[in-house]
Structure formats: structure tokens, C-alpha cells
C-alpha positions in Angstrom: -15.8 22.8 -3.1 -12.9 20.8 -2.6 -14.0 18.5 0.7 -11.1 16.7 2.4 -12.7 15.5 5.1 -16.8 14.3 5.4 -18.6 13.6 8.8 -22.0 12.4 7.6 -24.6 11.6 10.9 -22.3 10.4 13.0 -23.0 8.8 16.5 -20.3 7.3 18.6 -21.6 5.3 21.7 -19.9 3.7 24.5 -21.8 0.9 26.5 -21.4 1.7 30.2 -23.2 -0.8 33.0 -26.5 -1.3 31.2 -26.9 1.7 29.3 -24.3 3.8 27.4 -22.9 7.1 26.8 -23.4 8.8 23.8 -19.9 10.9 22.9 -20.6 12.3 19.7 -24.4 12.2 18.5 -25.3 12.9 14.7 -22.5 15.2 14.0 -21.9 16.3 10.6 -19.7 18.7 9.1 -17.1 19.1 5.5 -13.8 19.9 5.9 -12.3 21.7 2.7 -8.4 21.0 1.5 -6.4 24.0 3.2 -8.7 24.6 6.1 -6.9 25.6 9.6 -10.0 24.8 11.9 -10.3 23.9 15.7 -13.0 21.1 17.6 -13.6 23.5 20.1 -16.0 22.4 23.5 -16.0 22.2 27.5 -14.5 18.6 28.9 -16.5 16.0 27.8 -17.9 17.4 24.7 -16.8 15.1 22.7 -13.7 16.9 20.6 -11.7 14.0 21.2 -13.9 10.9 20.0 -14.3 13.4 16.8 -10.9 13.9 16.4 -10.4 9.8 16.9 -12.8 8.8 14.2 -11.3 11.4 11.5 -8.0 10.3 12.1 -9.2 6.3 11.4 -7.9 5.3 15.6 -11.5 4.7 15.7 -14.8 3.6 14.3 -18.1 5.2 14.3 -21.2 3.6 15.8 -23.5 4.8 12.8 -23.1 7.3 10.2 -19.6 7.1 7.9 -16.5 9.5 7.4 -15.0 10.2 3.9 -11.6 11.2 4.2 -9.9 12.1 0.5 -12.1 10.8 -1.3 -12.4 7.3 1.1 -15.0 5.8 3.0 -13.0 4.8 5.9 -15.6 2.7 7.1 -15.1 0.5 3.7 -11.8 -0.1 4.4 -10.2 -3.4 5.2 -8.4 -3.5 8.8 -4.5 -3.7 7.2 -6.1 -0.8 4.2 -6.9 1.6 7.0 -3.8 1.3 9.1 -1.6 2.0 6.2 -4.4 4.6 4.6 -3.8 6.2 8.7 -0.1 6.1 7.8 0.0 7.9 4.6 -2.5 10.4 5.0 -2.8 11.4 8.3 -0.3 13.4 10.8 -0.9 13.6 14.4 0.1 15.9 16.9 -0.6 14.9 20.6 -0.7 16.9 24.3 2.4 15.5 25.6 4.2 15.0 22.6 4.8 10.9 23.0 8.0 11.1 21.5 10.4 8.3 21.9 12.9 9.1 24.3 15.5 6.9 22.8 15.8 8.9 19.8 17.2 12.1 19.1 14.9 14.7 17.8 15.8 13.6 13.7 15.5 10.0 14.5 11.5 11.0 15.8 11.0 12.8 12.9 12.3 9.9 10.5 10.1 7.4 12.1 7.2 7.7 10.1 9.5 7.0 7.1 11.3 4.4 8.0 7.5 2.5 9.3 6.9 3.3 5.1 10.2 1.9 4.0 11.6 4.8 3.1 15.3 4.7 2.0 17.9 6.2 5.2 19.1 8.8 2.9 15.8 10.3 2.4 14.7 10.2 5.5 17.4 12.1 6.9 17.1 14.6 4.3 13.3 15.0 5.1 13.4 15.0 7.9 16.0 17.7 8.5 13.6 20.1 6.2 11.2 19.5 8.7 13.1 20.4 11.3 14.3 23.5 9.3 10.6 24.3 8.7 9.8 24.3 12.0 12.9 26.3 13.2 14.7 23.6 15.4 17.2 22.4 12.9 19.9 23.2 15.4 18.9 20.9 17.9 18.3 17.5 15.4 20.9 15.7 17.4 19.1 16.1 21.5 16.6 13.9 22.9 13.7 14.9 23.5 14.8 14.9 27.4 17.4 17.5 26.5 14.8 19.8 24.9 12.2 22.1 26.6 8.2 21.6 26.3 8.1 24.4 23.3 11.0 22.6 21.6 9.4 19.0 21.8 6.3 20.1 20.3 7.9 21.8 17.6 9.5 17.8 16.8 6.0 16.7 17.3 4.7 19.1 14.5 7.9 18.4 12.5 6.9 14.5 12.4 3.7 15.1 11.7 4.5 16.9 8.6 6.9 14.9 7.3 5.5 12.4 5.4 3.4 15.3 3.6 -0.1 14.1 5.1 -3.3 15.6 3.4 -3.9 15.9 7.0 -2.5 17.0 10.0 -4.7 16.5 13.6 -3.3 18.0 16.9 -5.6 16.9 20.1 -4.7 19.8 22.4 -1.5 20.9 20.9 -1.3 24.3 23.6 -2.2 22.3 26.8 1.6 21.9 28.3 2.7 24.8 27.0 2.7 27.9 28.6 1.9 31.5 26.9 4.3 32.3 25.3 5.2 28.8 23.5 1.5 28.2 22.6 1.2 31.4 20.8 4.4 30.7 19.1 3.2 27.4 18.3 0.1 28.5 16.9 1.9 31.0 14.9 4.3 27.9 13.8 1.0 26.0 12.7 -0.6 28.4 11.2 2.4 29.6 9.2 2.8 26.0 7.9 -1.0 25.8 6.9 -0.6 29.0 4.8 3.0 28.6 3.2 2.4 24.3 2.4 -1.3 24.0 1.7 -1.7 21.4 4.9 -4.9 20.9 6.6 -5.0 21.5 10.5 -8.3 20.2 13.0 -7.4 20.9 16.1 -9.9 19.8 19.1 -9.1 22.8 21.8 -10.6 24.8 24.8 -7.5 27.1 24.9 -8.8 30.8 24.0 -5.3 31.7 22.6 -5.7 29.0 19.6 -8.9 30.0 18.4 -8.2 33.1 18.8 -5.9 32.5 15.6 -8.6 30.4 13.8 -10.4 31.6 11.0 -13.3 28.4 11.5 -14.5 27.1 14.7 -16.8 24.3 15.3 -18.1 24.3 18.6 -19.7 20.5 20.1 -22.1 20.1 23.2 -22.8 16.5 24.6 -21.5 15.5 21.3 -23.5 17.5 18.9 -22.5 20.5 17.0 -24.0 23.5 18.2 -22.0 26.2 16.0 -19.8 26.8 12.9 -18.4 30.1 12.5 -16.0 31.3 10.3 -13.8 34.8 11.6 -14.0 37.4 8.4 -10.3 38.0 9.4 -7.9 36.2 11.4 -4.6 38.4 12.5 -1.7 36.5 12.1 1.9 36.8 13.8 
């Protein structure tokens, strides 16, 4: 087994008054290199704060998180924001793109925070683009592009500086039917064809669906893993 991600035990707690609230409570669970896999859970489950801590935005309470091979909780403040950088894509709900840039200038941003050269990150980042089918429209903002479209960018950035992992925190929830499912079929076409590692946290039935693992949290335990035989895809 090939693990790219390790949750070992871990709690998060957040003080509230004088007691505190317990979001994730001695979850544990591998992640293997290639995996497409949703977080799945009512509100409040705690899909979130587990999607927070794997992506390094956020430190567990007890129990540690090896991510390629790292003990993120080992890691020195400046060693984990650039570790975050390199290894890590996020997609997010409502996209936070910059609204300055056009849909190529989004994309290149994670290269140019790495110091990558202009020329490359124009070329990458119109690959991307092209892998994600909205090469046509590299030169709108993101205000000139519908919800479907700006999520496509999102993915596209994410992607771009070739992460060994790539989170998306409700990636379906502003998008209606028929862009989520082609969205998920985007995803999960990218997971298969490039190698890349998905977690998604979701409660949208059309995105597990079209997931062959689901991990399912309660008041921030996990309650189930289950793995589909088959997934149908397309």
C-alpha cells in the first residue's frame, strides 16, 4: 500500500465559553496515491475541520497527520506554508477567484507565488485550461464567466502546479444539476487520466454517487468507510 495521506487519532477541539466543542474526535483513516474519495456527513459533522487539517490550514488538537511521507505537525511554520504550496491544490464552494485577473492569470497564480518563470506559467497554465475544457475562455474574468465555468478555473488552478493532492470543500454546492454532474465527470476524468488524488468533503448525493470510496463522519467520528465494487462513469 502506497498511503498518501495518514489521519492517526485525531481530535480537533474548539474552546467555546467554558467548555468546548469537539469537531473531529479520534478520526483515523489512510488515503492511498490515486484515490478519488468524498468526506461525506450532515452539517456539522465535521467534513470541514478534516478537510482543514489535511490540507496543513490547520492543526490538530492531538493525534498527527502524515501527508507524503511528512509529519505535518513536525514541520516548522515557513516549512508547512511552502510544503501547503507545493503539494496541495484546493478547490473551494465559491470559487474565490480574484476578480482582477482573467481566467489564465488565476490559473498562473500559484506559479508565479513559486517563482516560476512567465513563460512557463502561461504555457501551464493554458494546458490546464485545455484539460479542463475552457481553453477558449483564458482571456474573461471570472465576472464574465458562468458558475460551471468558474469552477472549471478553480479545478484548473488547483491542478496546475501538479499537487500530490487536490481537496475540494463542497465543489457541487453553487452549482446546479447539470454543471455539478459535469464537474464531477471533469474531476473524476482528471483523477483517472493524471494519477491526482481527490478528498472531497460533500453532502451532495450526485457526487458520491460517482465515488468509488466514501467515508461518512458523525459528531466528528467516522462511522463508515465503504468502497462501491463499481462506480459508472460519464
Amino acid at each position: 500500500m502506497d498511503d498518501l495521506v495518514s489521519v492517526e487519532a485525531v481530535s480537533r477541539r474548539f474552546p467555546l465559553d467554558h467548555s468546548e466543542v469537539r469537531a473531529l474526535d479520534d478520526a483515523s483513516l489512510s488515503v492511498e496515491r490515486g484515490e478519488f474519495l468524498a468526506i461525506a456527513g450532515p452539517s456539522g459533522s465535521g467534513k470541514s475541520t478534516l478537510l482543514n487539517l489535511m490540507g496543513c490550514i490547520d492543526k490538530p488538537t492531538s493525534g498527527r497527520i502524515v501527508l507524503d511521507g511528512e509529519d505535518t505537525s513536525k514541520l516548522s511554520p515557513a516549512r508547512l506554508s511552502a510544503f501547503r504550496r507545493e503539494k496541495i491544490g484546493f478547490v473551494f464552494q465559491t470559487f474565490n477567484l480574484i476578480p482582477v485577473f482573467t481566467a489564465r492569470e488565476n490559473v498562473e497564480f500559484p506559479l508565479l507565488v513559486q517563482g516560476v518563470s512567465a513563460d512557463e506559467r502561461r504555457h501551464r497554465a493554458m494546458d490546464a485550461l485545455e484539460s479542463v475544457g475552457i481553453a477558449a475562455r483564458a482571456q474573461h474574468r471570472p465576472d464574465l464567466l458562468s458558475g460551471g465555468e468558474r469552477q472549471r478555473v478553480a479545478v484548473a488552478r488547483a491542478i496546475v502546479h501538479r499537487p500530490a493532492l487536490v481537496l475540494a470543500d463542497e465543489p457541487t454546492a453553487n452549482l446546479d444539476t447539470h454543471n455539478a454532474t459535469q464537474l464531477i465527470d471533469l474531476m473524476r476524468e482528471l483523477n483517472l487520466t493524471l494519477g491526482l488524488t481527490f478528498i472531497f468533503s460533500t453532502h451532495d448525493q450526485r457526487l458520491l454517487e460517482h465515488t468509488p470510496r466514501i467515508i461518512r463522519l458523525c459528531d466528528g467520528q467516522v462511522v463508515e468507510d465503504m468502497q462501491h465494487a463499481e462506480v459508472v462513469h460519464g
